[in-house]
N, C-alpha and C positions, 0 to 999 in steps of 0.2 A: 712686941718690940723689945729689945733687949740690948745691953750696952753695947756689944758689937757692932747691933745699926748704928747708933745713934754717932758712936766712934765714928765709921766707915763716913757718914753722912757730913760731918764735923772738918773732915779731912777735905772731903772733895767741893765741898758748900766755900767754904774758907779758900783753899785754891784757886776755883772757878773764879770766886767773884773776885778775889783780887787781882788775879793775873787781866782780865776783862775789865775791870776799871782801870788800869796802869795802861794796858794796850790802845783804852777806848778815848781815854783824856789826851792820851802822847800823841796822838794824830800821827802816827806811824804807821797806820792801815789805814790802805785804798776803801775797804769795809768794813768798819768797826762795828755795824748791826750783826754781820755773820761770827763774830770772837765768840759771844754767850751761846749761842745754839751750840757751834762746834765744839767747843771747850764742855759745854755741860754734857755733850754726850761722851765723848772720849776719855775727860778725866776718870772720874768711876770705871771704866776699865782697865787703865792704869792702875790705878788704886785698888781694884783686884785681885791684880794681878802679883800682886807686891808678894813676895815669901815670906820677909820676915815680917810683915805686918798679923797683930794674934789677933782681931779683929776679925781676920777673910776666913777663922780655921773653922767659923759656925753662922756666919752672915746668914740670916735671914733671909735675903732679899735676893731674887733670880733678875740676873744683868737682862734679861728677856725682857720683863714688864720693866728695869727700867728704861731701858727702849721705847716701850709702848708709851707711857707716862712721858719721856722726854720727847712723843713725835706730838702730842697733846697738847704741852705745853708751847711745845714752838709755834704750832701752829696755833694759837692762842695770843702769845706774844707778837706775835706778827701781824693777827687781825684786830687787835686793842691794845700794842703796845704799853706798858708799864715801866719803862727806861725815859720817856721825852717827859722832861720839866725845866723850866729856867729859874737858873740860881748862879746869881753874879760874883757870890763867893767860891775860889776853888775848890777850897777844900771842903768844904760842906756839901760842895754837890759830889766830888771824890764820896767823901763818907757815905751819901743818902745813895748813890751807885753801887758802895760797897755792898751795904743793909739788905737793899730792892735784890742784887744778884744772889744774896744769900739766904734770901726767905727764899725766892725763886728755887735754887735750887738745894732746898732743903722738902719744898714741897712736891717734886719733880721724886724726890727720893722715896718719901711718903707715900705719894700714889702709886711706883713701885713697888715699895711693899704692901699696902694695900693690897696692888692685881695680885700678888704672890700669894699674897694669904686667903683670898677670897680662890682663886684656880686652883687651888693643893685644899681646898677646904672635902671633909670626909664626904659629905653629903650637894650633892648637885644640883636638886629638883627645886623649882622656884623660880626662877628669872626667865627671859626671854630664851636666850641662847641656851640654857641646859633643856627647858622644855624640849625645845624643835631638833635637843643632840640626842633625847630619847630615840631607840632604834627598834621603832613597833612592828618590823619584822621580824623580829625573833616573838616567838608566843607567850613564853614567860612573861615578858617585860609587856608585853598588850597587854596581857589578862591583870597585872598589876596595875598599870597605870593608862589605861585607855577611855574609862570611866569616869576620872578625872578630869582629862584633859583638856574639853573644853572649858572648863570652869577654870583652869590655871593657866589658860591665854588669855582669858576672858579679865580676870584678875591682872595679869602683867600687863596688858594692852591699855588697863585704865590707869596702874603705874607711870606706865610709859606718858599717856598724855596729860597727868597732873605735873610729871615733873618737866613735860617739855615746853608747857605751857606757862610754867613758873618760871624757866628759863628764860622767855621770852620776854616776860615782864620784869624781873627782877635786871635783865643784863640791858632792855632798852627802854626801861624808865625815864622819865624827863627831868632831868636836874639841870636846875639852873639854863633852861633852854628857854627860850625866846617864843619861840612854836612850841607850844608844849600841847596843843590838840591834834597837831600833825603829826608830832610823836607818836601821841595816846592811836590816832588813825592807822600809823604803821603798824602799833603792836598788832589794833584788830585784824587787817588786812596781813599779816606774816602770819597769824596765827591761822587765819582763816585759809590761807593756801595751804598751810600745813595739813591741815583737820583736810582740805578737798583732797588732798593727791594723797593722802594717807587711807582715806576712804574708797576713794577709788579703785587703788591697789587692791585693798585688803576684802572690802565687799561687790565687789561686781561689776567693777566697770569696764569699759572696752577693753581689752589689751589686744593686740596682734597677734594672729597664731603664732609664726615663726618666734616671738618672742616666750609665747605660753610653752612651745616645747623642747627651748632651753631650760625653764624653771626646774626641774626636776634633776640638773646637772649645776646648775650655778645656786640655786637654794637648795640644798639634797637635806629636807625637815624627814624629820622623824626616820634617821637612814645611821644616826651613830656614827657622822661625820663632822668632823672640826669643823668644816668650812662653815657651819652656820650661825660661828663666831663672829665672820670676817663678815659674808657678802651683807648680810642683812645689815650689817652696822654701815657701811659701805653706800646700801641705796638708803637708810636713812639721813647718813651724812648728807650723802646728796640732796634728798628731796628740802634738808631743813635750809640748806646751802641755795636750793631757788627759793625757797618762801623767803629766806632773809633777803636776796637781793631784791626780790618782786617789790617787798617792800621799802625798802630804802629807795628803790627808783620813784616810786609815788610819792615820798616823804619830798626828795630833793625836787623832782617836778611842782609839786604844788608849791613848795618852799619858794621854786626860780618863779614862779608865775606870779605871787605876789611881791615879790622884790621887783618884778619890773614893772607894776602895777602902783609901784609909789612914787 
């Protein structure tokens, strides 16, 4: 990171959030939820954009990932909002609108530079998605790194489910909740769909042919193809997307059965 970010980010952070607390208090818009999404992605290309600004002549940071960072974020903000609180003084809730929009989007920047400097990084090998972008049709590259490669799936796949398991826990934890065992019951049960339909996929369970011989064009592993940046991330989304809801439906069913049980 280097003053140019931090300029660039200063510029658009400060913008963003102010122009979206003026627009969001003035009740001037039919949709005052959609100002901060719109606004956080467009400003920074504005600001870009700019000639004479000396900040853009060595920015760090690829408007790309922040793209990626800002579809992240929103989609974040939307499923656990961080804007709804009551505060009966104006300006105080003005000011804590100001603050929340501009850590928001200060951190939206960060994770863009983050993707930037982790994709432009010298060396590849290690994570999920460079593994499977190895292209062990060429022979060079097998005879290098074919020997390996179980053991650095083997490796990232138990990555993958300490951190998603900690996500689990850490994001639906029980504070200050009432049911706080029906909670503790969701995380088991979300986690546990996840661990099933991750299993399944991955070791051996039914799939449908016509679906098996798609795979080799929608996940093209070890072929030296970007794609398997995208899909993979794509069916995890999804799959973590039903174990959350699976679970929250059991959380709210048992929750509605004893409320009507009193």
């Amino acid at each position: 990171m280097n003053k140019s970010f931090w300029q660039f980010t200063f510029v658009c952070a400060l913008f963003v959030s102010a122009v979206t607390t003026v627009l969001s208090l003035s009740g001037a818009l039919s949709l005052p939820v959609l100002v901060f999404p719109v606004l956080s992605l467009v400003i920074p290309f504005m600001v870009r954009r700019l000639k004479n600004a000396k900040f853009n002549d060595d920015l760090p940071l690829h408007m790309g990932y922040h793209t990626y960072s800002w579809a992240w974020w929103t989609v974040f903000s939307f499923l656990h909002t961080p804007f709804s609180f009551n505060v009966d003084n104006g300006l105080t809730k003005a000011l804590l609108l100001f603050v929340v929009y501009f850590i928001v989007q200060v951190l939206i920047e960060l994770c863009g530079l983050l993707g930037t400097k982790f994709f432009n990084r010298a060396h590849r090998w290690g994570m999920i998605g460079s593994i499977l972008h190895i292209d062990l049709q060429d022979p060079m590259v097998y005879f290098m790194y074919a020997s390996s490669m179980n053991v650095n799936i083997l490796f990232a796949e138990l990555v993958l489910l300490l951190i998603s398991l900690l996500v689990f826990v850490f994001y639906l934890y029980p504070r200050d909740l009432a049911y706080k065992g029906v909670r503790l019951l969701r995380i088991v049960i979300t986690a546990g769909m996840w661990l099933a339909m991750n299993a399944h996929i991955l070791y051996g369970g039914y799939i449908p042919e016509f679906i098996l011989s798609l795979v080799p064009t929608v996940f093209p592993t070890y072929q030296g193809n970007p794609l398997v940046f995208i899909t993979p991330a794509l069916l995890e989304a999804s799959i973590i997307g039903v174990a959350v809801i699976i679970g929250a439906l059991v959380e709210r069913g048992i929750i509605s059965r004893r409320r009507e049980s009193i």
